[in-house]
C-alpha positions in Angstrom: 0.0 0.0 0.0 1.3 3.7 -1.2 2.4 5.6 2.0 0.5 8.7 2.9 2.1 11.7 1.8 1.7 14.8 4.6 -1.4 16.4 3.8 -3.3 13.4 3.2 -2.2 11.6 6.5 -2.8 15.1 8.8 -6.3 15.6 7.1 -7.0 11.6 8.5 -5.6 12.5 11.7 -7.8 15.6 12.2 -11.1 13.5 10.7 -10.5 10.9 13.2 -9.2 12.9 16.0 -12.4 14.8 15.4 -14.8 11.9 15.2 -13.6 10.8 19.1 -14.3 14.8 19.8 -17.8 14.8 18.7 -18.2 11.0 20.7 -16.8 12.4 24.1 -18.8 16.1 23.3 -21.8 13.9 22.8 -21.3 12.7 26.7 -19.3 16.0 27.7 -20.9 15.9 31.3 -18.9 12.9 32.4 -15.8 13.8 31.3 -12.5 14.5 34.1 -11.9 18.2 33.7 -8.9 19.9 35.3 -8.1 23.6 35.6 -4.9 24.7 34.4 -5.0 28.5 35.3 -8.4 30.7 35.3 -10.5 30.4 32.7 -7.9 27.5 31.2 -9.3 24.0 31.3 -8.3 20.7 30.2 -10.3 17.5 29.7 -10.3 13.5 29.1 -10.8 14.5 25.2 -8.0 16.4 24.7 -5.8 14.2 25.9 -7.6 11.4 24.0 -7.3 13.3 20.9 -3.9 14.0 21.1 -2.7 10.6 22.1 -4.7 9.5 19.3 -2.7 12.2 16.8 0.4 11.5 18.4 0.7 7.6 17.8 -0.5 8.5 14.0 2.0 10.5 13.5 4.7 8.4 15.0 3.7 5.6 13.1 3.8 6.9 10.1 6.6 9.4 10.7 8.5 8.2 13.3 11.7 10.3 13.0 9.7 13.8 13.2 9.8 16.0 16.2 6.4 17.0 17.9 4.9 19.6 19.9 2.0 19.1 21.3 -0.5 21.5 23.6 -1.4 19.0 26.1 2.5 17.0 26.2 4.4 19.5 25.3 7.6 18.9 23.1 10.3 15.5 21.5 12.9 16.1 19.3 13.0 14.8 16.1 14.4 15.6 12.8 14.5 19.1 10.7 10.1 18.0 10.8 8.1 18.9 13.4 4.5 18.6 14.2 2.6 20.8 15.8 -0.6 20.1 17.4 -3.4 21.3 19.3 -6.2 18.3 20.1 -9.0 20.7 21.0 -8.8 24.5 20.5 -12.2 25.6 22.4 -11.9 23.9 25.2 -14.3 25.8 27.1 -16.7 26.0 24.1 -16.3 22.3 23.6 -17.2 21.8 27.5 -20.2 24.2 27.5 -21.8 22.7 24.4 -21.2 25.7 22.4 -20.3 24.3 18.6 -16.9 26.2 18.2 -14.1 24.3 18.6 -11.8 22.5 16.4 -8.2 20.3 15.9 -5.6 21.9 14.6 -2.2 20.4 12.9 0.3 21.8 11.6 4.1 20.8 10.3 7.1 22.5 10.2 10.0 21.9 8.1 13.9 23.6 8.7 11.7 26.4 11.4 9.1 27.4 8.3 5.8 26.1 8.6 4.8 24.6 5.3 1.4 22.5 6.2 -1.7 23.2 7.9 -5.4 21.8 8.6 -7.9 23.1 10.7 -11.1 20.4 11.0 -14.1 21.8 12.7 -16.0 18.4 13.3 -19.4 20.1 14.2 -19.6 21.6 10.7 -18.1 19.1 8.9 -15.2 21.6 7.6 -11.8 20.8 6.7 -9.2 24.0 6.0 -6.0 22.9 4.7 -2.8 24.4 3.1 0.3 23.8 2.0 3.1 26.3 1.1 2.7 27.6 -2.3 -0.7 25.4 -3.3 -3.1 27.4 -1.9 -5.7 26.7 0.7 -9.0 24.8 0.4 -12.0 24.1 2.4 -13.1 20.8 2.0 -11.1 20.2 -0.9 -12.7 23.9 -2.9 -10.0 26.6 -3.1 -10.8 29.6 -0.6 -9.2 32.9 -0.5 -9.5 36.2 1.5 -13.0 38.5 1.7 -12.6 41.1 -1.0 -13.5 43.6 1.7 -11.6 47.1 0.8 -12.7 49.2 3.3 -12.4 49.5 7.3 -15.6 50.3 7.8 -17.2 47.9 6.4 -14.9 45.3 7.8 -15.5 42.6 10.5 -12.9 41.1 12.3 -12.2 38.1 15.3 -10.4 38.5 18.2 -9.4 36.5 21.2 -9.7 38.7 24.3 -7.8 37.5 27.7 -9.1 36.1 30.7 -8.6 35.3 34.3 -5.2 37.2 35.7 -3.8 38.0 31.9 -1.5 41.0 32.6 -2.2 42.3 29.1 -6.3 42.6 29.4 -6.5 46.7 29.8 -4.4 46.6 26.4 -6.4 44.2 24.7 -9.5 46.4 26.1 -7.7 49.6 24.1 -7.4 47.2 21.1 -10.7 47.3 21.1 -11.7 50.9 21.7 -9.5 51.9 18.9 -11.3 49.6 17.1 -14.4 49.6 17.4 -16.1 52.9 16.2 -13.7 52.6 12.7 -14.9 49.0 11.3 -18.2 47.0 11.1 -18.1 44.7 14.2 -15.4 42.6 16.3 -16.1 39.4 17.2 -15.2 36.5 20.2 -15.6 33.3 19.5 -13.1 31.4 21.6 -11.1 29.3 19.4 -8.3 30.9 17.6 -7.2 28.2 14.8 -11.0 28.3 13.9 -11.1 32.0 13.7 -7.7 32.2 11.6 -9.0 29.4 9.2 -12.2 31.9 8.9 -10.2 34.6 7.9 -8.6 32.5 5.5 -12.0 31.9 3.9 -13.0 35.4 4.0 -16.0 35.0 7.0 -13.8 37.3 8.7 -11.6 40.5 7.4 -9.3 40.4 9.8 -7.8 38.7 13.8 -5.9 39.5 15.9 -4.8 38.4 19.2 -2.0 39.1 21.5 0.4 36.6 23.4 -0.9 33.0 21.8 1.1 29.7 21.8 2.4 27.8 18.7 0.1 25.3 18.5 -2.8 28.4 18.4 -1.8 29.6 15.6 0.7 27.4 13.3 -2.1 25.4 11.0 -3.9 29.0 10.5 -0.7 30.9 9.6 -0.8 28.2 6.7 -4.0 29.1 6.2 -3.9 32.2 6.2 -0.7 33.0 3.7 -1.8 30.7 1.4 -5.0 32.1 1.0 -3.9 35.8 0.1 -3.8 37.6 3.7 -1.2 39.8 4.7 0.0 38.4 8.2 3.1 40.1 10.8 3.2 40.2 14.4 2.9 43.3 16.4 5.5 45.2 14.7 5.6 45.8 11.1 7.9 43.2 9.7 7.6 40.8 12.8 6.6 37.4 12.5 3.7 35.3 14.4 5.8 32.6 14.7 8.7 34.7 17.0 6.6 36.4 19.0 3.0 34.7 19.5 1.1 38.1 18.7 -1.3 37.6 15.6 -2.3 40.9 13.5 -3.8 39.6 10.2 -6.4 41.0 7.5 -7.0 41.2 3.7 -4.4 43.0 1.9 -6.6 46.2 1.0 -7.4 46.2 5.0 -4.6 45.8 6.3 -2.8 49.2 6.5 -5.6 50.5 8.7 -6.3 47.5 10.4 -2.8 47.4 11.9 -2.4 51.5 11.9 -5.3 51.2 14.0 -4.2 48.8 16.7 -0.8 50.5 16.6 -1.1 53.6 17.7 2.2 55.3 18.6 1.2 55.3 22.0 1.0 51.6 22.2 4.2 49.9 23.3 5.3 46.0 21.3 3.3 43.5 23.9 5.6 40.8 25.2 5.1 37.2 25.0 
């Protein structure tokens, strides 16, 4: 039997990882549920997803590296996975239908593959460095929005004892009165894969982890959006601080959420 090439084998991992999710969401109320900080939860299915992607992954690629959300990091080879079981944990433990497995793999420190699977919906976003992003298998590509105003954007705004919440508050301030809505909907791999697809114009998020955003930096090149990190220049993957929209938006967007008066947030 032919081996499975990258893309192929992540999308399987996600489809099954994502089949045990909707079992154990199906049942959520029995599940073991520990608190990691405020607000910050962890449960039986993410750990069952990601042992489930892990053992794919090093069966099929046993040399790679790994970094995982929920078991942190092996060395491997100049290949390294990147996963996140369950982005929307909370969601995913409320009932609320927005949450999703993310995978992503890195080659020589550039991230070249990505796939976001939102089992509830049935969606699969994948991409692959220099062929373009799909949904489902359809090629997708950034909103054609050209103006500000009429732009809506996602967000992931900090909780429990997050020292940077009265920025992310000012974020939003500046925001707000210049574009046509901001939205919250707890899961930030989702919400990049949006953007991707043009749902959304625009994120951004301050402070997030690799496994947040790897897959939907993919995503989010391949379909057409112009993606840095705080700073003009910067990159996502150095600093964990998201600012992404459609090219046309962009230069307001991120003039907007830069102020001069707003210093580089840490990570």
């Amino acid at each position: 039997m032919m081996a499975e090439d990258d893309a192929t084998l992540a999308r399987r991992l996600a489809a099954e990882a994502g089949a045990l999710l909707l079992d154990r969401w199906s049942r959520r109320s029995t599940l073991a549920v520990t608190t990691k900080r405020a607000g910050d939860f962890v449960s039986d299915a993410d750990r069952a997803a990601e042992d489930h992607i892990r053992a794919g992954l090093s069966a099929a690629r046993p040399d790679d590296g790994w970094l995982g959300e929920e078991t942190g990091a092996a060395a491997g080879t100049a290949r390294r996975w990147i996963v996140d079981p369950l982005d929307g944990t909370t969601n995913f433990l409320r009932g609320i239908g927005h949450w999703c497995v993310s995978i992503a793999l890195e080659e020589a420190g550039s991230l070249v593959l990505g796939v976001v699977h939102d089992p509830v919906r049935g969606e699969t976003f994948a991409a692959r460095r220099a062929e373009g992003a799909t949904l489902n298998g359809e090629r997708i590509g950034v909103s054609r929005t050209g103006d500000l105003s009429a732009a809506l954007f996602g967000t992931g705004i900090p909780f429990g004892g997050m020292p940077h919440i009265d920025d992310h508050a000012a974020d939003i301030a500046r925001l707000m009165p210049r574009c046509a809505g901001v939205r919250r909907m707890g899961a930030a791999a989702l919400d990049l894969a949006y953007v991707a697809a043009g749902r959304l114009d625009g994120f951004w998020e301050r402070r997030l982890q690799p496994w947040d955003i790897a897959a939907g930096l993919v995503l989010l090149r391949e379909a057409g959006a112009t993606v840095e990190g705080w700073m003009p220049g910067e990159a996502p993957e150095d600093t964990g601080t998201v600012v992404a929209a459609t090219p046309e938006v962009f230069p307001a967007f991120a003039g907007t959420l830069r102020g001069a008066d707003v210093p580089p947030p840490g990570r």
